[in-house]
C-alpha positions as CSV (number, residue, x, y, z in Angstrom):
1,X,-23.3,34.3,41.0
2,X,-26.8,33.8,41.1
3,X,-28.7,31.9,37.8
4,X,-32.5,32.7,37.1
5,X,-34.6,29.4,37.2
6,X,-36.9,31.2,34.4
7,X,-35.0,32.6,32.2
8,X,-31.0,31.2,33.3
9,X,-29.7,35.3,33.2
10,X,-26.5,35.1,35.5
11,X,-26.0,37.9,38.0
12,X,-24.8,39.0,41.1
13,X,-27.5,39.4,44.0
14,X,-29.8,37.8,45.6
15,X,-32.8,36.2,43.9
16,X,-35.2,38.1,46.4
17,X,-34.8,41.5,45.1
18,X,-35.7,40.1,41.5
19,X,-33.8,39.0,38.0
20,X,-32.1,41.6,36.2
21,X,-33.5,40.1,32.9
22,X,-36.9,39.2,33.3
23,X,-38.0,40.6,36.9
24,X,-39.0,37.2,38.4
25,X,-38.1,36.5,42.1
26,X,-38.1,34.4,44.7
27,X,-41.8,33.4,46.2
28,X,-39.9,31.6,49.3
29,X,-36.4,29.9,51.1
30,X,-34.4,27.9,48.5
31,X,-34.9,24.1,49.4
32,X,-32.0,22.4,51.5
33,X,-30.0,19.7,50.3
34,X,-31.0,16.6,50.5
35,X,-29.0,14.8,53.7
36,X,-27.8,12.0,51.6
37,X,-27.3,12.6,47.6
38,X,-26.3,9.2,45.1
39,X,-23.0,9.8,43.2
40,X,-23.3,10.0,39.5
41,X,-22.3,6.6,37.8
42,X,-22.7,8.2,34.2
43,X,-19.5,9.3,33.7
44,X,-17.8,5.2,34.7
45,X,-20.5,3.7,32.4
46,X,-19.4,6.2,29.7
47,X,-15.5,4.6,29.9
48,X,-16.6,1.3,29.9
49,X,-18.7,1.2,27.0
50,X,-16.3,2.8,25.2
51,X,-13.6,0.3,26.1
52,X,-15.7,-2.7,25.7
53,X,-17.3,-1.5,21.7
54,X,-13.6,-0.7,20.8
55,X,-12.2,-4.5,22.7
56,X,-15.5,-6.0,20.5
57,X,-15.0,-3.9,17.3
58,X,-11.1,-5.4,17.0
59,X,-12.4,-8.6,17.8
60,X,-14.8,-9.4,15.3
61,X,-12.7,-8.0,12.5
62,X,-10.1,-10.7,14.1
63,X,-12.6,-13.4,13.5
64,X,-13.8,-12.2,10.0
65,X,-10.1,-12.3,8.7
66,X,-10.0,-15.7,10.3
67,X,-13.5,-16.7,8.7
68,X,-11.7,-15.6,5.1
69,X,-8.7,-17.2,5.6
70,X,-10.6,-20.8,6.0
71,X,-7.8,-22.5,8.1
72,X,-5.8,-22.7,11.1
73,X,-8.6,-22.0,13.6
74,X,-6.9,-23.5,16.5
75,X,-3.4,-21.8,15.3
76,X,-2.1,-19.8,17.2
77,X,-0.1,-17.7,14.4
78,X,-3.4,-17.7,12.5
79,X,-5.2,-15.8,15.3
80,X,-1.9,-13.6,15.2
81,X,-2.2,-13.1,11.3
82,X,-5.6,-12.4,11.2
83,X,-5.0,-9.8,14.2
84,X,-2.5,-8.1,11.8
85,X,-5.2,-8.1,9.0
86,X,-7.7,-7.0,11.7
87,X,-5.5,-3.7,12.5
88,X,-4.6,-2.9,9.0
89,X,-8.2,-2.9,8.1
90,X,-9.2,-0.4,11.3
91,X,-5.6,1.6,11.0
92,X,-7.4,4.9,9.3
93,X,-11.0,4.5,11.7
94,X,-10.0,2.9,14.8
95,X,-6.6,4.7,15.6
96,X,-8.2,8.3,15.2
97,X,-11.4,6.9,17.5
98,X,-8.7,5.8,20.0
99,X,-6.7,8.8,20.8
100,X,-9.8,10.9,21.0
101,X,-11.4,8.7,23.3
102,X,-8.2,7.8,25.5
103,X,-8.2,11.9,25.6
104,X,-12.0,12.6,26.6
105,X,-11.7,8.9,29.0
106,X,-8.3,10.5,30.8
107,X,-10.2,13.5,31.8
108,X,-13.4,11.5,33.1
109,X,-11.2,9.3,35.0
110,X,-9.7,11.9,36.3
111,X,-12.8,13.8,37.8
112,X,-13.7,10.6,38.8
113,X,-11.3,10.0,40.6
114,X,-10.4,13.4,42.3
115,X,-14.5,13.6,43.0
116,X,-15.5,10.0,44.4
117,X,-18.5,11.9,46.3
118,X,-20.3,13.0,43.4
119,X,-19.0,10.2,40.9
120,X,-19.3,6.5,41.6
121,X,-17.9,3.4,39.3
122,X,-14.1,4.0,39.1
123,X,-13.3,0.0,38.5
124,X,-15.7,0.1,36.2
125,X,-13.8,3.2,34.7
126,X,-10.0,2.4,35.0
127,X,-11.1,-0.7,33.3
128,X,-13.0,0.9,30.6
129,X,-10.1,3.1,29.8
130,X,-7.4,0.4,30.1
131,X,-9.4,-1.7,27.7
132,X,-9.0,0.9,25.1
133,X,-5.5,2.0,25.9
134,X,-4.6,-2.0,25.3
135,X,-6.4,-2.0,21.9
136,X,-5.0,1.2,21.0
137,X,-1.5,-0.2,22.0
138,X,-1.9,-3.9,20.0
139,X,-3.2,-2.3,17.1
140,X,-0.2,0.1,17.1
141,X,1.9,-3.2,17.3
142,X,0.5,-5.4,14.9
143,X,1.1,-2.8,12.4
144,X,4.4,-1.8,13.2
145,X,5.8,-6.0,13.2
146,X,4.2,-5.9,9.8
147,X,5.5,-2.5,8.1
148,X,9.0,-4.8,7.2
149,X,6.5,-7.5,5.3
150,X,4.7,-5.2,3.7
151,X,7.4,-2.9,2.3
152,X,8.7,-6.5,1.0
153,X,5.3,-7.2,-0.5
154,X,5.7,-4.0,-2.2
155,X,8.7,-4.6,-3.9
156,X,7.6,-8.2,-4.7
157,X,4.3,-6.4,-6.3
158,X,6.6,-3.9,-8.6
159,X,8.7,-6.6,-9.5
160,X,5.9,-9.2,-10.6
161,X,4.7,-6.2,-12.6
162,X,8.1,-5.5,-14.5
163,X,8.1,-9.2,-15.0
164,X,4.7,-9.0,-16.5
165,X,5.9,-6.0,-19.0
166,X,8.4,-7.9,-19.9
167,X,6.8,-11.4,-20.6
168,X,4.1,-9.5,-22.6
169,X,6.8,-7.7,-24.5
170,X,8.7,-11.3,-25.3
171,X,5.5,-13.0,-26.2
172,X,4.9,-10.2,-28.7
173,X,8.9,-10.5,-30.0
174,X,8.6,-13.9,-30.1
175,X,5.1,-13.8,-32.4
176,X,7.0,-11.1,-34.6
177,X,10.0,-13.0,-35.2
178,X,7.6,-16.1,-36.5
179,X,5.5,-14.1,-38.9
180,X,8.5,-12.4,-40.5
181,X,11.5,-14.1,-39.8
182,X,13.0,-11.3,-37.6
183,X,12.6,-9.1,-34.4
184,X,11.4,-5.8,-34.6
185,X,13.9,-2.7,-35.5
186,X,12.3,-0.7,-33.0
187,X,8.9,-0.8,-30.7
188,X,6.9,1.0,-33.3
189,X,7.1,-1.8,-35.2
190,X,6.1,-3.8,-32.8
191,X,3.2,-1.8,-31.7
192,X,1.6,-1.7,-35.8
193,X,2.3,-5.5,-37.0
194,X,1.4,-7.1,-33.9
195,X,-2.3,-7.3,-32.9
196,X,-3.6,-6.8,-29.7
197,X,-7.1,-7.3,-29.4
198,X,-6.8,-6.8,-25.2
199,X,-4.6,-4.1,-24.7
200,X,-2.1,-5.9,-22.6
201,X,0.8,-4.9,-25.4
202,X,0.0,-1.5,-25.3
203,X,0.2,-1.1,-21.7
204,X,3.6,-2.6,-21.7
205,X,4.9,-0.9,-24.0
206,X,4.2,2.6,-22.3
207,X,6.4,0.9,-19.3
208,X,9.2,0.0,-21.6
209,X,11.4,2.9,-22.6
210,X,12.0,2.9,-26.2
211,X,15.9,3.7,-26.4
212,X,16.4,0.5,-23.9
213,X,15.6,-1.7,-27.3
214,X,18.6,-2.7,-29.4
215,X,18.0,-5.0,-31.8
216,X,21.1,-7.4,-33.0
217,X,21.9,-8.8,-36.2
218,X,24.7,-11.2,-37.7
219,X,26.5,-10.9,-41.2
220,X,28.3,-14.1,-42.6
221,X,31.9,-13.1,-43.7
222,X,34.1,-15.9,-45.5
223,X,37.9,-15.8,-44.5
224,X,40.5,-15.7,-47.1
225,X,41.0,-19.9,-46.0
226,X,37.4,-19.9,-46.5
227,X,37.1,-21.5,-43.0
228,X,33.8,-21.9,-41.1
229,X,31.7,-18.5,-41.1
230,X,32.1,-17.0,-37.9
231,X,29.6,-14.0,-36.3
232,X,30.4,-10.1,-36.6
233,X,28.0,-7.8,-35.8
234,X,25.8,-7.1,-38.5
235,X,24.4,-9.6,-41.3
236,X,22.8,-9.3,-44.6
237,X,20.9,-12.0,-45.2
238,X,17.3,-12.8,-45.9
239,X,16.0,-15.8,-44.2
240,X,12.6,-15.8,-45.4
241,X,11.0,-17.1,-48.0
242,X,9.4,-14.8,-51.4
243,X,6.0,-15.3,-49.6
244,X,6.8,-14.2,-46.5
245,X,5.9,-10.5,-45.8
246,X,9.2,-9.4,-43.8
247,X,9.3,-5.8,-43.1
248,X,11.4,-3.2,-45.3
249,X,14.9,-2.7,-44.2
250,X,17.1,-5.0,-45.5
251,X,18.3,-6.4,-42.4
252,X,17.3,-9.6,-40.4
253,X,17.6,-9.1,-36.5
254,X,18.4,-12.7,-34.9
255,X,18.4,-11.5,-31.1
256,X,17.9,-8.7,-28.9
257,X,18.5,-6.5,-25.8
258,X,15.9,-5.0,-23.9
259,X,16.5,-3.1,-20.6
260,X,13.8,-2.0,-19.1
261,X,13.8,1.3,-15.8
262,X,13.4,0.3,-12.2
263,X,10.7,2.2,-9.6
264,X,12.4,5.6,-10.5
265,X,11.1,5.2,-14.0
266,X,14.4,6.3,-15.6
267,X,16.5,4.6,-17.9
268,X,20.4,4.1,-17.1
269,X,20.0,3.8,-13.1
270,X,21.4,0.9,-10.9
271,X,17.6,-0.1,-10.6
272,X,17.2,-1.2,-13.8
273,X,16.0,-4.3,-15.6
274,X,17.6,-6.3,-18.4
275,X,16.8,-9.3,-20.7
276,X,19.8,-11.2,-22.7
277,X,18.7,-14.5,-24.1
278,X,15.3,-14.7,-22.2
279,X,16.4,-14.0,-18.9
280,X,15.0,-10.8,-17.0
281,X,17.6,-9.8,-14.3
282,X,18.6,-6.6,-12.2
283,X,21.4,-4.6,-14.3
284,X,22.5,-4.5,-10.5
285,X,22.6,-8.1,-9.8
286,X,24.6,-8.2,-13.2
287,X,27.3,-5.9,-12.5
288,X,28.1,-7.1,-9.3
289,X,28.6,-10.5,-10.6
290,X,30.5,-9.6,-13.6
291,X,28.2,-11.5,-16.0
292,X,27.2,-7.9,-17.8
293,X,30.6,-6.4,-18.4
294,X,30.9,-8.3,-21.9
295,X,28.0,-6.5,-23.0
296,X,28.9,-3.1,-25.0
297,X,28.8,0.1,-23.2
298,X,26.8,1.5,-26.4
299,X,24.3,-1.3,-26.1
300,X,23.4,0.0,-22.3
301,X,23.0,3.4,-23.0
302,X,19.8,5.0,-23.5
């Protein structure tokens, strides 16, 4: 195979008897080689630039979580906690980068070191390549220790906002029962008497299912030995004064049940939240301990 200095046209031939493509040929002998000829070093100093921007790229995200968390400099769990912020932060770059360079540096290493005659610098590679295998490999590590905290994070962060929901929605009871003497027959109710000048009602109300609501009331019954009144479960009474602007209805609700869905967003699941007497606790958490099977079956039910 013979390649045409003017014009690169491969063929097969000589370059004396002229180029297939363009005509030109050969005015004279082709040079020798040169007795002694210098191995290429481009190939090692390829690999170990690599390795060394990846080894400085992990290390100053290191220090710039350390700089933002303030303290613990000469910690050693601080260095390992702002390593684990370090590799979250490069997870969806650095990883990618990684495995594409380890691939393209295995194969130079490789022709390095199959061809040390025409490629010099294979310390210089093997530690190029190592340098990024080892980055690759820690940042692989620090995320996997961490999946287990962060998954509990996650749980923590849906639970702190069902907790929200549900002190937002008690706040707003609570305002409703001291304007008019009672709590709301339904969330409707809520949502039109209430104001809400931020929004903060309304956007726990569309995470509250409306059926998990029940509103209680008491009615005073004397006995025929006109004892002390004891509670049934529904009252007529009006506790408010003729001033007081109580909603239509006839009926004044002293307490309420509220029971809120889980992650799955479905009422009636083991997953779900509910609130008796100002206390917001799993509906699991309550039937294993027993404290929930006083409360009516009618009550729970969406």
């Amino acid at each position: 195979m013979t390649i045409c200095p003017c014009c690169g046209f491969k063929f097969h031939g000589a370059l004396s008897s002229g180029c297939k493509q363009c005509g030109a040929r050969a005015v004279g002998e082709p040079l020798p080689r040169p007795a002694y000829e210098l191995p290429s070093y481009g190939r090692a100093l390829a690999l170990s630039l690599s390795g060394s921007l990846i080894v400085l790229v992990f290390l100053v995200q290191t220090v710039m979580a350390m700089v933002q968390r303030g303290t613990g400099w000469f910690e050693f769990w601080s260095w390992v906690a702002a390593a684990e912020t370090a590799a979250w932060r490069l997870k969806w770059i650095s990883i990618p980068v990684m495995f594409v360079t380890l691939w393209f540096g295995g194969k130079l290493y490789s022709s390095i070191r199959t061809q040390p005659v025409r490629f010099c610098g294979l310390t210089y590679a093997r530690s190029g390549l190592v340098a990024s295998a080892t980055v690759a490999c820690l940042i692989a590590l620090l995320i996997g220790v961490t999946v287990p905290a962060r998954l509990r994070q996650r749980e923590l962060a849906k639970e702190a906002q069902i907790r929200a929901d549900w002190h937002t929605f008690e706040a707003a009871a609570l305002e409703y029962q001291r304007r008019y003497h009672t709590y709301p027959a339904d969330l409707k109710d809520l949502r039109d008497r209430i104001p809400d000048p931020y929004g903060s009602l309304a956007e726990a109300l569309e995470n509250i299912d409306p059926n998990g609501y029940q509103p209680r009331a008491e009615m005073a019954v004397a006995t025929e030995q006109s004892r002390p009144l004891r509670r049934v479960a529904i009252r007529k009474a009006s506790l408010s004064t003729p001033d007081d602007d109580v909603p239509a209805g006839g009926l004044v609700f002293t307490k309420f049940e509220l029971r809120m869905p889980g992650e799955d967003k479905l009422l009636g699941n083991e997953d779900d939240w509910i609130s008796r007497d100002g206390v917001l606790v799993r509906w699991s958490d309550v039937a294993k301990g027993g404290a929930g099977r006083s409360i009516s079956a009618g009550a729970l039910q969406p």
